[in-house]
MOPAC internal coordinates of N, CA, C and O (Angstrom, degrees):
PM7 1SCF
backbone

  N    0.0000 0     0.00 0     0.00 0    0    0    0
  C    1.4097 1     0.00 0     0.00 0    1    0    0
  C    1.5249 1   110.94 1     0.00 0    2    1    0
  O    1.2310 1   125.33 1   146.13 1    3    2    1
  N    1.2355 1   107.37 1   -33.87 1    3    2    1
  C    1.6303 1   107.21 1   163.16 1    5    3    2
  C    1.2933 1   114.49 1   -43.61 1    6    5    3
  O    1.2310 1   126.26 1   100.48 1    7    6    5
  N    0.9328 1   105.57 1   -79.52 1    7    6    5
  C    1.9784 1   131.28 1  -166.19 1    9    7    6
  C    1.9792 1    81.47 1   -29.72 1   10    9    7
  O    1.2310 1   124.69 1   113.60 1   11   10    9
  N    1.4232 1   108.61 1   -66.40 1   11   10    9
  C    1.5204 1   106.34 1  -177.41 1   13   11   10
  C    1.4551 1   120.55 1   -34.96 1   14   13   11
  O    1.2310 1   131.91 1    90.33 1   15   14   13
  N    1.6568 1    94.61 1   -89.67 1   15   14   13
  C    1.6349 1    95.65 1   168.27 1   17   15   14
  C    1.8573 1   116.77 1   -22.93 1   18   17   15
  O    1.2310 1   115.36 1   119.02 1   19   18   17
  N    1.2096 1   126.40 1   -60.98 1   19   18   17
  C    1.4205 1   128.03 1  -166.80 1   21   19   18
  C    1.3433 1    96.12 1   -70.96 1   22   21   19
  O    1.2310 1   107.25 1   163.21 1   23   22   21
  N    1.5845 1   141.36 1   -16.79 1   23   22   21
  C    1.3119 1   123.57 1  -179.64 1   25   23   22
  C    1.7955 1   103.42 1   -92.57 1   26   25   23
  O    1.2310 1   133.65 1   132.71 1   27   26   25
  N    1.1246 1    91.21 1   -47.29 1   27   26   25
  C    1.9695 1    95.64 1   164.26 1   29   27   26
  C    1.5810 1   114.68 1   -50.01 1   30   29   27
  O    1.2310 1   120.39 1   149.12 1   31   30   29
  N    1.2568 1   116.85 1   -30.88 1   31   30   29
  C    1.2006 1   104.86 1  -172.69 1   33   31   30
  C    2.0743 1   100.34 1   -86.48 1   34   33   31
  O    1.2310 1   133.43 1   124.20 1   35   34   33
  N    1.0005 1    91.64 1   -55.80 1   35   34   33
  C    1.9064 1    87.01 1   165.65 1   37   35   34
  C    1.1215 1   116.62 1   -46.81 1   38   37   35
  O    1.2310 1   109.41 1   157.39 1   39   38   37
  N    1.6505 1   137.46 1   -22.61 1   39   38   37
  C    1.1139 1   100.39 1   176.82 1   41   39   38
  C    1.7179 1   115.06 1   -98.95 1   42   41   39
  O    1.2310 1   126.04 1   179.59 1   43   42   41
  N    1.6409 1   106.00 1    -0.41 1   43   42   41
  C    1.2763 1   119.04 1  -175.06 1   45   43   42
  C    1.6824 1   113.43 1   -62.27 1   46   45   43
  O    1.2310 1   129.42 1   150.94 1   47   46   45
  N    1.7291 1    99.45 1   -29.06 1   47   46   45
  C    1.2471 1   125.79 1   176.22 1   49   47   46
  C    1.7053 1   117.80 1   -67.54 1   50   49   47
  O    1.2310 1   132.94 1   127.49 1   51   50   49
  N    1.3878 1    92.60 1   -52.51 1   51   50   49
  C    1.6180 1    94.97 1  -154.77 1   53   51   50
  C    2.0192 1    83.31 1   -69.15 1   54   53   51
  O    1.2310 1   130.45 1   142.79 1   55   54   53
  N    1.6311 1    97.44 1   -37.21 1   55   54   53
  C    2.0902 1    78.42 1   176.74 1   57   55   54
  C    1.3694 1   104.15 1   -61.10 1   58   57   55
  O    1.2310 1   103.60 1   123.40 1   59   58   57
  N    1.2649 1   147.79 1   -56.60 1   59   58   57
  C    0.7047 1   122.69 1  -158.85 1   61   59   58
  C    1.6265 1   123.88 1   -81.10 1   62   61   59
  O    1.2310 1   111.19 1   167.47 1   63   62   61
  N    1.1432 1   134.18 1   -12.53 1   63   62   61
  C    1.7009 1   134.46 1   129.86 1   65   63   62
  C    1.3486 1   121.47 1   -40.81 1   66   65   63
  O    1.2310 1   113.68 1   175.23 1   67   66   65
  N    1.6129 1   129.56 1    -4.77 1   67   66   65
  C    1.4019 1   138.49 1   175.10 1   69   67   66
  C    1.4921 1   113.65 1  -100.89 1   70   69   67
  O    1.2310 1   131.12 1   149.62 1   71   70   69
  N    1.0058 1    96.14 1   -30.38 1   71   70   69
  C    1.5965 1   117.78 1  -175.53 1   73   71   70
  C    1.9392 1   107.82 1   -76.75 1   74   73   71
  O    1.2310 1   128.16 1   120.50 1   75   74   73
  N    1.4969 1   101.90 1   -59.50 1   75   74   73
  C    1.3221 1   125.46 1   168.66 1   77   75   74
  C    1.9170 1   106.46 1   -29.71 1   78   77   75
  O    1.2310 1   138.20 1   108.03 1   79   78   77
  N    1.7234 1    82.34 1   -71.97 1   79   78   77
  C    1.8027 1    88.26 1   177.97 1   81   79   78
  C    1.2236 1   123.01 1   -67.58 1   82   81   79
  O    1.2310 1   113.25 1   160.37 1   83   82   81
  N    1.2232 1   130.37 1   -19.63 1   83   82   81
  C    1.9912 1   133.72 1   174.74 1   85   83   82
  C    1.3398 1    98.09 1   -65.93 1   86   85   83
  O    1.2310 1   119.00 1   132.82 1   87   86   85
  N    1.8264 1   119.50 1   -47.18 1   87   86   85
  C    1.5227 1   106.19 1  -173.03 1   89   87   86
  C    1.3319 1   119.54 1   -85.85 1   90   89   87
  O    1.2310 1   119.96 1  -173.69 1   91   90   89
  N    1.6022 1   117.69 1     6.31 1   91   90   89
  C    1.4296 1   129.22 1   178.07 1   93   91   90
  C    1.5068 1    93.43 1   -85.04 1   94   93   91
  O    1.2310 1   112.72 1   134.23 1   95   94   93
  N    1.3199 1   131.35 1   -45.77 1   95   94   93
  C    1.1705 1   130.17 1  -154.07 1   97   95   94
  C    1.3583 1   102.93 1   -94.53 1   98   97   95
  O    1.2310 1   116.27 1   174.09 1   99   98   97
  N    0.9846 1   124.70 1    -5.91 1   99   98   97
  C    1.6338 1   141.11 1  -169.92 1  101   99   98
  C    1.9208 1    94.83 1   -92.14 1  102  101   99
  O    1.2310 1   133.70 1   121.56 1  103  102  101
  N    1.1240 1    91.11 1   -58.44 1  103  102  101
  C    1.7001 1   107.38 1   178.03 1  105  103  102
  C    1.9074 1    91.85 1   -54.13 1  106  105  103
  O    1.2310 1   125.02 1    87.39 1  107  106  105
  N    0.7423 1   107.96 1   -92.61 1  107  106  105
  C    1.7972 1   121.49 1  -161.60 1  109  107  106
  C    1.4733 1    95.65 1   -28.14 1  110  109  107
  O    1.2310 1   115.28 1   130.06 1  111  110  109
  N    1.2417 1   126.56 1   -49.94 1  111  110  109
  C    1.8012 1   159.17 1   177.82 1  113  111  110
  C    1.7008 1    81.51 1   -17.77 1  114  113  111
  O    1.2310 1   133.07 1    97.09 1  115  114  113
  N    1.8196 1    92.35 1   -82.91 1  115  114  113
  C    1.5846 1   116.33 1  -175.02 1  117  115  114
  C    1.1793 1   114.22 1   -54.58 1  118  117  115
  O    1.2310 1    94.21 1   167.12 1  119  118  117
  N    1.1350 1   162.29 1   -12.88 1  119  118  117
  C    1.3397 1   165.31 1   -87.63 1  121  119  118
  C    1.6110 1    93.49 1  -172.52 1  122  121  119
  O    1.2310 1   126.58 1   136.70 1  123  122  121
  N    1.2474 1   104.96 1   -43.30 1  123  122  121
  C    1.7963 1    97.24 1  -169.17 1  125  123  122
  C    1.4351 1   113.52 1  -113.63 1  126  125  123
  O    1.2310 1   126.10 1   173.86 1  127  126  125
  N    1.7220 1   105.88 1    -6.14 1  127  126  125
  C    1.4875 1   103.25 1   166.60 1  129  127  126
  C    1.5989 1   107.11 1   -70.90 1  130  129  127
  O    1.2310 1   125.87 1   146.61 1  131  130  129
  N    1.7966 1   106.32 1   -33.39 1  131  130  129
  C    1.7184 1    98.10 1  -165.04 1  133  131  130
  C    1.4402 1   108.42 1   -64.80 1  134  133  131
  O    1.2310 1   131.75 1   149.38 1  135  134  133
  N    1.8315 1    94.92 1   -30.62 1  135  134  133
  C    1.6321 1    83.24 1  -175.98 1  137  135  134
  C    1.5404 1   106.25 1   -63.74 1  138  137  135
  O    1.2310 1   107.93 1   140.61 1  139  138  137
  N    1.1181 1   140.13 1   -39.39 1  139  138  137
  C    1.4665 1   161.10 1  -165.63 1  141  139  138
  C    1.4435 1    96.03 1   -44.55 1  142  141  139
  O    1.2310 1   124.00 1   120.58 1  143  142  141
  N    1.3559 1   109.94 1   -59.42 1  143  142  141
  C    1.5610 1   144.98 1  -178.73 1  145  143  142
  C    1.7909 1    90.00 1   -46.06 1  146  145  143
  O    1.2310 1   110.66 1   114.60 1  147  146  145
  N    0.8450 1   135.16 1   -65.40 1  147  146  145
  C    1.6290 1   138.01 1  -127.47 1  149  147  146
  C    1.4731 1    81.40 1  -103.14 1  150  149  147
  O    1.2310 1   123.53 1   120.11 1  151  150  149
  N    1.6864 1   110.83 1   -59.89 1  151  150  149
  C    1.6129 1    82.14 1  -174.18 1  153  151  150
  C    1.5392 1   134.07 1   -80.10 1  154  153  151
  O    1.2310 1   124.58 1  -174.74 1  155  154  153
  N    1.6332 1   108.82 1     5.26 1  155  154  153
  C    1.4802 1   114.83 1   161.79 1  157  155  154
  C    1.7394 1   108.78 1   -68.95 1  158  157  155
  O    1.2310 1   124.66 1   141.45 1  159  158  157
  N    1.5091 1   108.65 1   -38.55 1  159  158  157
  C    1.2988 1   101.84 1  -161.65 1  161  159  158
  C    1.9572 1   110.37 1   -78.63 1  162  161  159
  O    1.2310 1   126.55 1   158.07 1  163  162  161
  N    1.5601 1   105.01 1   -21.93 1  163  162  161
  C    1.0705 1   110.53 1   150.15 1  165  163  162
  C    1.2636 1   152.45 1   -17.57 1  166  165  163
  O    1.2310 1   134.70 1   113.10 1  167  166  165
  N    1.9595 1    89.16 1   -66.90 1  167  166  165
  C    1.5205 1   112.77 1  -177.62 1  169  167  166
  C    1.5348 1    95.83 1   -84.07 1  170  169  167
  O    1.2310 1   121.87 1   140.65 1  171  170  169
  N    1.2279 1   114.02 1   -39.35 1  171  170  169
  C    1.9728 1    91.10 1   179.25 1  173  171  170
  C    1.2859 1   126.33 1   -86.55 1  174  173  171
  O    1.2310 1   120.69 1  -174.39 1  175  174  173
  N    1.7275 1   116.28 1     5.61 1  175  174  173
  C    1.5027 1    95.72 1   161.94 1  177  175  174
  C    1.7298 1   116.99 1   -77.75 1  178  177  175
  O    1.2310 1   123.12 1   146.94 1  179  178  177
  N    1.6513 1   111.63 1   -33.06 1  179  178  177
  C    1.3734 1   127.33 1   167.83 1  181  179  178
  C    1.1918 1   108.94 1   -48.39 1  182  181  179
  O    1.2310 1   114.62 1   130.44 1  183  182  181
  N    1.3934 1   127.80 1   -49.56 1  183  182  181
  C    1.6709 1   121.66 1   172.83 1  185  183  182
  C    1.6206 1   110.18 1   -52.32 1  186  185  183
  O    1.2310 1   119.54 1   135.94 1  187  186  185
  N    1.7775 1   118.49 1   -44.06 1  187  186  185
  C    0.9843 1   113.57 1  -163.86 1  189  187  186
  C    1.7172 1   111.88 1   -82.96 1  190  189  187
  O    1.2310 1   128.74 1   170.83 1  191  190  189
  N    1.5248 1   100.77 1    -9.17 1  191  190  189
  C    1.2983 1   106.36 1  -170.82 1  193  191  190
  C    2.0498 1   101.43 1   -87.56 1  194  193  191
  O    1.2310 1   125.00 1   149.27 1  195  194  193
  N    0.9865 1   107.99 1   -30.73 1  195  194  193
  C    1.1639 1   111.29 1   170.60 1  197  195  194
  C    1.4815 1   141.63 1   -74.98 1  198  197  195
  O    1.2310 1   134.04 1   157.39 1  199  198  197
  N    1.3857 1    90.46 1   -22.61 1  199  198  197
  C    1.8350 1   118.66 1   160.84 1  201  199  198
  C    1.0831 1   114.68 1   -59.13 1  202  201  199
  O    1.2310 1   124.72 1   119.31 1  203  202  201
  N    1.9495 1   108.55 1   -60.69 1  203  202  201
  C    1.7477 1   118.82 1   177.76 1  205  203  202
  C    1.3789 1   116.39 1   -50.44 1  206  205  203
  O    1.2310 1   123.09 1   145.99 1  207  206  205
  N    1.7640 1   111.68 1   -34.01 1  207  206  205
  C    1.3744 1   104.82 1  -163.61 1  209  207  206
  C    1.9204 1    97.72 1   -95.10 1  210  209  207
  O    1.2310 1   113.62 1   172.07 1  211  210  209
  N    1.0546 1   129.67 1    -7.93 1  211  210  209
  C    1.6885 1   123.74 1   171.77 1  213  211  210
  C    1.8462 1    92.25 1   -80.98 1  214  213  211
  O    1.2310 1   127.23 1   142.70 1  215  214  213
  N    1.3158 1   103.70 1   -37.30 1  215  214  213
  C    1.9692 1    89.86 1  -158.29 1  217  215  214
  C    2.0659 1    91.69 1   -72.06 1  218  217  215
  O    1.2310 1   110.03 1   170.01 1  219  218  217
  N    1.3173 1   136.32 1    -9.99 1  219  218  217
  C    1.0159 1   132.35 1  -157.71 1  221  219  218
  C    1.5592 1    95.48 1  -119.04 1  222  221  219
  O    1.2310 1   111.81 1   152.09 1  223  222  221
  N    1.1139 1   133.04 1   -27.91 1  223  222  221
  C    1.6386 1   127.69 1   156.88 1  225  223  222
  C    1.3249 1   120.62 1   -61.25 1  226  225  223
  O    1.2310 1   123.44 1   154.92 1  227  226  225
  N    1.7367 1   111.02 1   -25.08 1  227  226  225
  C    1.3458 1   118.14 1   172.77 1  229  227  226
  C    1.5922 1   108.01 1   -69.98 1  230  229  227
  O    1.2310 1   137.12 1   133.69 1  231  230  229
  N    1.4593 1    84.44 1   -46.31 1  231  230  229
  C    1.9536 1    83.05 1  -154.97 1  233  231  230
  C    1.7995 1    84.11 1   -65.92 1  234  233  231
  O    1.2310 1   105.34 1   149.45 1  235  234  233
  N    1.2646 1   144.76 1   -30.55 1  235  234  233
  C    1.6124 1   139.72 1  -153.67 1  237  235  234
  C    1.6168 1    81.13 1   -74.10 1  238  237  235
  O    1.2310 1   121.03 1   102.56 1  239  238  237
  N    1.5078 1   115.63 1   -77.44 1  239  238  237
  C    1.1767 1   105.37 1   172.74 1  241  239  238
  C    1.6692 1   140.78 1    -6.61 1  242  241  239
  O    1.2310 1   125.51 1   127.52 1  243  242  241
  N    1.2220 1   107.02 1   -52.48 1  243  242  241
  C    1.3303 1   115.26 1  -165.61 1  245  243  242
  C    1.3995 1    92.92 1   -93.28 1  246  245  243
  O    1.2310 1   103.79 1   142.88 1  247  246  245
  N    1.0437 1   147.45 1   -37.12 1  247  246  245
  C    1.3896 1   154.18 1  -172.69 1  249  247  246
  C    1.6062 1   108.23 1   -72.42 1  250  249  247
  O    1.2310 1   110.67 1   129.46 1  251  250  249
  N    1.2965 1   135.15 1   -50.54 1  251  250  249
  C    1.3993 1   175.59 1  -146.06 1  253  251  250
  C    2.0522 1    72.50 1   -61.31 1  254  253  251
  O    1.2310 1   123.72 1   102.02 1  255  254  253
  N    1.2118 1   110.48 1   -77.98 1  255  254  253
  C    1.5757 1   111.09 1  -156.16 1  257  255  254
  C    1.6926 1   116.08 1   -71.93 1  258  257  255
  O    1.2310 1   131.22 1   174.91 1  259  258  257
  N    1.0550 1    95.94 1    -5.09 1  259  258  257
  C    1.9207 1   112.27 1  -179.30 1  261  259  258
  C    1.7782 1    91.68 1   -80.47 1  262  261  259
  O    1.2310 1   119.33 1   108.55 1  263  262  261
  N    1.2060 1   118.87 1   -71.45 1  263  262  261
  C    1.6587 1   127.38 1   163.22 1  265  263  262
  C    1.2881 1    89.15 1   -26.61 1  266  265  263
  O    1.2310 1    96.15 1    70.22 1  267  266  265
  N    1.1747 1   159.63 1  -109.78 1  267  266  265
  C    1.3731 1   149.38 1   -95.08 1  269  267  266
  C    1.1346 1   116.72 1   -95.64 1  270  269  267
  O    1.2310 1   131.05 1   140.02 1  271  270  269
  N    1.8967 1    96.29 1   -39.98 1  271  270  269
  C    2.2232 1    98.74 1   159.64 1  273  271  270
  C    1.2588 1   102.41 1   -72.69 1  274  273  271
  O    1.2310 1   102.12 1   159.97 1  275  274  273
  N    1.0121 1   150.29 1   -20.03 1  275  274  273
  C    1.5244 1   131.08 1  -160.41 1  277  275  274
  C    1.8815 1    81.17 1   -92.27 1  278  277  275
  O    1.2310 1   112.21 1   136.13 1  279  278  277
  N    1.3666 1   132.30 1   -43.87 1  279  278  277
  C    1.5923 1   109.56 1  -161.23 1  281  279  278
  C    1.9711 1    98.92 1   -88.64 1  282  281  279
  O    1.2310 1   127.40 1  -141.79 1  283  282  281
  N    1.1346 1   103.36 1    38.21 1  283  282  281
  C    1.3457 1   116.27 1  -174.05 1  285  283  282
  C    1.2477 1   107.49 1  -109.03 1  286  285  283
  O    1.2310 1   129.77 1   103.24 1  287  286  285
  N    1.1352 1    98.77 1   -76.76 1  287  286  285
  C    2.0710 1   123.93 1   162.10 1  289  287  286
  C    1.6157 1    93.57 1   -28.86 1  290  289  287
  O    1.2310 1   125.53 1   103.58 1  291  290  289
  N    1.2793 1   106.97 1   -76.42 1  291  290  289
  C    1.1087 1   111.07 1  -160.68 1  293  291  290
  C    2.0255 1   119.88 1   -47.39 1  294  293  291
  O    1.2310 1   124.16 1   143.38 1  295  294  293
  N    1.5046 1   109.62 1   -36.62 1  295  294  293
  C    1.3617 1   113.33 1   178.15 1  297  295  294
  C    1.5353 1   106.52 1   -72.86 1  298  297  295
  O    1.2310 1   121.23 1   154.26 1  299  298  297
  N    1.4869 1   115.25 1   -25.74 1  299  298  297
  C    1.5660 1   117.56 1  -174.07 1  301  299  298
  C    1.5066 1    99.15 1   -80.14 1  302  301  299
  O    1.2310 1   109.05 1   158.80 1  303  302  301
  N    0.9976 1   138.12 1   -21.20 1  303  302  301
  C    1.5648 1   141.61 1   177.36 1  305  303  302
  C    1.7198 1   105.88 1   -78.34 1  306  305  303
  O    1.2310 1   123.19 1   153.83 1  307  306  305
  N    1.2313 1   111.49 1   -26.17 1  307  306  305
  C    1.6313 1   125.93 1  -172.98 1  309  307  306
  C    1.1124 1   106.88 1   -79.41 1  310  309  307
  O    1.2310 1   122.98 1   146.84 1  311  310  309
  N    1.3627 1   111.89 1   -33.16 1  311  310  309
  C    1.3658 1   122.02 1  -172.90 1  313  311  310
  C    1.3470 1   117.16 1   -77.93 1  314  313  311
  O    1.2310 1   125.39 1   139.82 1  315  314  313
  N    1.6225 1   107.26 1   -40.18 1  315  314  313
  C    1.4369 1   105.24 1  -158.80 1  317  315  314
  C    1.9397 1    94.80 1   -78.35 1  318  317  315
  O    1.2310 1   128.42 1   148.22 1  319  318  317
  N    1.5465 1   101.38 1   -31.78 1  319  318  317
  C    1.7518 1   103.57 1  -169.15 1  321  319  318
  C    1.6415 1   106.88 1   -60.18 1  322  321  319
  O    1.2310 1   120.34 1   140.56 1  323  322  321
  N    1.5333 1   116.95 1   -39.44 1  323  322  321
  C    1.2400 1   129.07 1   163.05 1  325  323  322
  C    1.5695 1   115.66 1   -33.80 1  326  325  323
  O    1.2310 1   134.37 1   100.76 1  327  326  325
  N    1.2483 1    89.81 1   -79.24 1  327  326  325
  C    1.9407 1    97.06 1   170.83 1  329  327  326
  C    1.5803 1   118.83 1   -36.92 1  330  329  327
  O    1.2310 1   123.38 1   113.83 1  331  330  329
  N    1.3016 1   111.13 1   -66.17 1  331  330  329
  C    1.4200 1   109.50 1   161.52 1  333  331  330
  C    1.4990 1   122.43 1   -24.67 1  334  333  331
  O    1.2310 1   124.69 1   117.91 1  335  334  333
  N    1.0689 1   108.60 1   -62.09 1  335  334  333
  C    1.8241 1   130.20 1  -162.07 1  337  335  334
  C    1.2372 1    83.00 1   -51.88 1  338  337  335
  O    1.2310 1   119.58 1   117.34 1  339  338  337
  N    1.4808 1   118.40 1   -62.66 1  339  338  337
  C    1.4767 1   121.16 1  -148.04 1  341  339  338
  C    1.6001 1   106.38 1   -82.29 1  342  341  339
  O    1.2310 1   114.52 1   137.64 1  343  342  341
  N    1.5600 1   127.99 1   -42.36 1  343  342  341
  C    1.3847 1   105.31 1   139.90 1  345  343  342
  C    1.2743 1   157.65 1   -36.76 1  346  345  343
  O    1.2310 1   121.12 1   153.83 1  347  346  345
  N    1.1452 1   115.47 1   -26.17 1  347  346  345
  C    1.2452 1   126.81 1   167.99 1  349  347  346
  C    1.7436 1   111.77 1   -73.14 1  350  349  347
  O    1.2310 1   124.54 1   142.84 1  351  350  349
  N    1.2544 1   108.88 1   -37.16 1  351  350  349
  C    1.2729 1   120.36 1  -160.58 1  353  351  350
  C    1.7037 1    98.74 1   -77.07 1  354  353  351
  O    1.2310 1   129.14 1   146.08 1  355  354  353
  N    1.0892 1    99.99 1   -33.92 1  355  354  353
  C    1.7626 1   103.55 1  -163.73 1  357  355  354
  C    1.8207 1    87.98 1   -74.89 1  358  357  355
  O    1.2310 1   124.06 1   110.83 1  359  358  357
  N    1.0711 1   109.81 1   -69.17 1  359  358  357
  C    1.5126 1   123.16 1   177.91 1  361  359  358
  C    1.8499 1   108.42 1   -16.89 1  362  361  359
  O    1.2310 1   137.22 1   102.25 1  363  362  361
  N    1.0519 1    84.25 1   -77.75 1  363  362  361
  C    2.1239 1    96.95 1   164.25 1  365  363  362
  C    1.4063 1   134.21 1   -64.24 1  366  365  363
  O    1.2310 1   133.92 1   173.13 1  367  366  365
  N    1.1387 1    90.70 1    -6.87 1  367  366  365
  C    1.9438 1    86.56 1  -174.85 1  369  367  366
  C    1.4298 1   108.16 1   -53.33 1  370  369  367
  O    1.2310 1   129.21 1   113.01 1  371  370  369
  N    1.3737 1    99.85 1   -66.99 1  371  370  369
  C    1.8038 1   109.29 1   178.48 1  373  371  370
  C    1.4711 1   125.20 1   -31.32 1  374  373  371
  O    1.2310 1   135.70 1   142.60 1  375  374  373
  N    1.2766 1    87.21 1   -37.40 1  375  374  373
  C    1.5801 1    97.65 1  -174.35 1  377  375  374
  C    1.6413 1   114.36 1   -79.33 1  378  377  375
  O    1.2310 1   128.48 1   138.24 1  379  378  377
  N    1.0943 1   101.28 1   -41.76 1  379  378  377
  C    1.5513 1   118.11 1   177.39 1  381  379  378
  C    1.5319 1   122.54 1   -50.06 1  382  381  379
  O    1.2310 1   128.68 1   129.02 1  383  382  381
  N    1.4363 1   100.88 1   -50.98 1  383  382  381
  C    1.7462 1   125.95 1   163.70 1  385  383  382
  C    1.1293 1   112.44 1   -60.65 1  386  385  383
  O    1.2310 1   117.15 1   131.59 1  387  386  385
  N    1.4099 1   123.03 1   -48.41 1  387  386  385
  C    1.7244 1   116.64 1  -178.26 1  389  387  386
  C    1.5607 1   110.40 1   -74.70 1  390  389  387
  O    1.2310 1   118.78 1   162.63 1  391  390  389
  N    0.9871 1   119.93 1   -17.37 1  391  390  389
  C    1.5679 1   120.65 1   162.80 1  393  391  390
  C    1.4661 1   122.42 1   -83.41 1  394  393  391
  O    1.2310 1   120.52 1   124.10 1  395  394  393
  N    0.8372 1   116.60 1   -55.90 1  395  394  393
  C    1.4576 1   116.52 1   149.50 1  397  395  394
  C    1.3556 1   132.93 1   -31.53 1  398  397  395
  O    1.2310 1   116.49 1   128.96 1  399  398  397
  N    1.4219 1   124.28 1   -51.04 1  399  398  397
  C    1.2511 1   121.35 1   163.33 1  401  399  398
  C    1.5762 1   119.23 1   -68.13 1  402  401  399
  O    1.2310 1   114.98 1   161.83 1  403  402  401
  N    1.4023 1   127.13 1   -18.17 1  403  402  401
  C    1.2663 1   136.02 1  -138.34 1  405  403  402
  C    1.4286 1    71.50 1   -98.91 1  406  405  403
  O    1.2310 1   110.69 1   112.20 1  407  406  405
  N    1.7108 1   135.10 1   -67.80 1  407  406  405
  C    1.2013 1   130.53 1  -165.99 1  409  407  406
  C    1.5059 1   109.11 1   -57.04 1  410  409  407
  O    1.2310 1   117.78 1   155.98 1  411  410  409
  N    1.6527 1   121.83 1   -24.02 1  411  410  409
  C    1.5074 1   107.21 1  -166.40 1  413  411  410
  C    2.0465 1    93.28 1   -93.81 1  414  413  411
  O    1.2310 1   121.17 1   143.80 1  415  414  413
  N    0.8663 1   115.36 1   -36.20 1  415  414  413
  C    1.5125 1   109.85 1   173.51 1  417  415  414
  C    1.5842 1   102.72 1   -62.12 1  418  417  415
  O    1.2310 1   105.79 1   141.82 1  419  418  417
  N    1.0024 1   143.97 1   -38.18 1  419  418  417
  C    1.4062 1   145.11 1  -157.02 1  421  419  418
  C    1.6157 1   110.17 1   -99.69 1  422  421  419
  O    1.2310 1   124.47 1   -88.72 1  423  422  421
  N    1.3361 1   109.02 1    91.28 1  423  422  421
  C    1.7201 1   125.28 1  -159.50 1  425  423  422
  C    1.7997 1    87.22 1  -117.21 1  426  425  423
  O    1.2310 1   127.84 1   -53.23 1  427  426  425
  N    1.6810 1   102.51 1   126.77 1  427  426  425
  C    1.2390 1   114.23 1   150.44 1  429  427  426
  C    1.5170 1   104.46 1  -113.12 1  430  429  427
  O    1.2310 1   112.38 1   -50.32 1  431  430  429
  N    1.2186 1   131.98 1   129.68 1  431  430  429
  C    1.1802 1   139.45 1   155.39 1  433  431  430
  C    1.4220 1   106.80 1   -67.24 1  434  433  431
  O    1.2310 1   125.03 1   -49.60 1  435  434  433
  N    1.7609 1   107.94 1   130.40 1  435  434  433
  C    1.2862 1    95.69 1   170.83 1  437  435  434
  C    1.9012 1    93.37 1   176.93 1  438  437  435
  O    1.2310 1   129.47 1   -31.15 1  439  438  437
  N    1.1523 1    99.35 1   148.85 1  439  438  437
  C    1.6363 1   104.88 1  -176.17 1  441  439  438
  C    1.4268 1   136.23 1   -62.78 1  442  441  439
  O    1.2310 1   119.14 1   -70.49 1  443  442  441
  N    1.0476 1   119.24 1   109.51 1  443  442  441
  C    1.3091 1   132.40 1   166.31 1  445  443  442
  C    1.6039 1   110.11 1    16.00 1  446  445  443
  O    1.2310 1   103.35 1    -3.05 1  447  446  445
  N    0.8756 1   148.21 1   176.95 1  447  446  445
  C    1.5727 1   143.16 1   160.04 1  449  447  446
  C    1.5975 1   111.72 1  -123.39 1  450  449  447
  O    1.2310 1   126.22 1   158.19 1  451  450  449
  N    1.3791 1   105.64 1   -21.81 1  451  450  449
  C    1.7945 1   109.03 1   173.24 1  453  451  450
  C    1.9987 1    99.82 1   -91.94 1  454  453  451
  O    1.2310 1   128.43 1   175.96 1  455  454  453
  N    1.5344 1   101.37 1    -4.04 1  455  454  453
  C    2.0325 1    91.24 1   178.20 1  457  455  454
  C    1.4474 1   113.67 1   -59.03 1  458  457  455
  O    1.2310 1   105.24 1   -62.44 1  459  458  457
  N    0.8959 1   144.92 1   117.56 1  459  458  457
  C    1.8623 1   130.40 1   158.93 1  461  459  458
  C    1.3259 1    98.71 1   -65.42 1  462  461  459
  O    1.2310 1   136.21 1   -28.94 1  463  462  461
  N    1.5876 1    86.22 1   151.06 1  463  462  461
  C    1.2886 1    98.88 1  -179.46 1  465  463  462
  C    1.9373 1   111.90 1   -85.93 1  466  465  463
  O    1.2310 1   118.43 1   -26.51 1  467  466  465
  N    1.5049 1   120.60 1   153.49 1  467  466  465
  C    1.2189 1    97.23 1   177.23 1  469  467  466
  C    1.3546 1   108.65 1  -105.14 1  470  469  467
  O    1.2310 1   121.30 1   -23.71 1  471  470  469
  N    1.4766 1   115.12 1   156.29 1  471  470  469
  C    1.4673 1   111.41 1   171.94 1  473  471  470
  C    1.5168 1   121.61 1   -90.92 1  474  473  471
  O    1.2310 1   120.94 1   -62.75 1  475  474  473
  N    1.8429 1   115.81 1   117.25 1  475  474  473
  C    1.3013 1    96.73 1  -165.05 1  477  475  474
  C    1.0118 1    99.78 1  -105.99 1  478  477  475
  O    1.2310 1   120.10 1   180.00 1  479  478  477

């Protein structure tokens, strides 16, 4: 009954040294899918990060030359209001000065309108 027991007990062993190694290998299993896991998920945010940044050089791109006529337009509109300004200005000067002087040469003396008068 020995010999039994001691062969039952070896084999209680060797399962359970079988068992031991399935959940070692089960473990290691998991261990290298996550890494597996991380560096797939890795490579596709970099894919996705590299997608965003071509689809957004495009769209800058395409946008890029609309900016440059519009600050185009815009200096040729500066220009022409400029010109104006300064036509107008040349046109009037003369006129502007001779009125101007006409009021500072042209003195009425005469009293205040807030003076009271005093009673003498």
């Amino acid at each position: 009954m020995s010999a039994q027991q001691s062969q039952g007990i070896q084999t209680l062993l060797e399962a359970e040294k079988a068992a031991a190694k399935i959940v070692q290998d089960a473990r290691q299993y998991r261990v290298q899918r996550l890494k597996d896991a991380r560096t797939e998920a890795t490579k596709e945010i970099d894919d996705y990060k590299k997608a965003k940044e071509a689809e957004f050089k495009k769209f800058e791109a395409s946008h890029a030359g609309t900016t440059s006529e519009a600050q185009a337009a815009i200096d040729r509109d500066t220009e022409v209001k400029l010109q104006a300004i300064t036509d107008s200005y040349n046109s009037h000067k003369d006129e502007v000065v001779k009125k101007l002087l006409d009021r500072v040469t042209q003195v009425k003396p005469e009293l205040h309108r807030n003076l009271k008068k005093v009673q003498s």
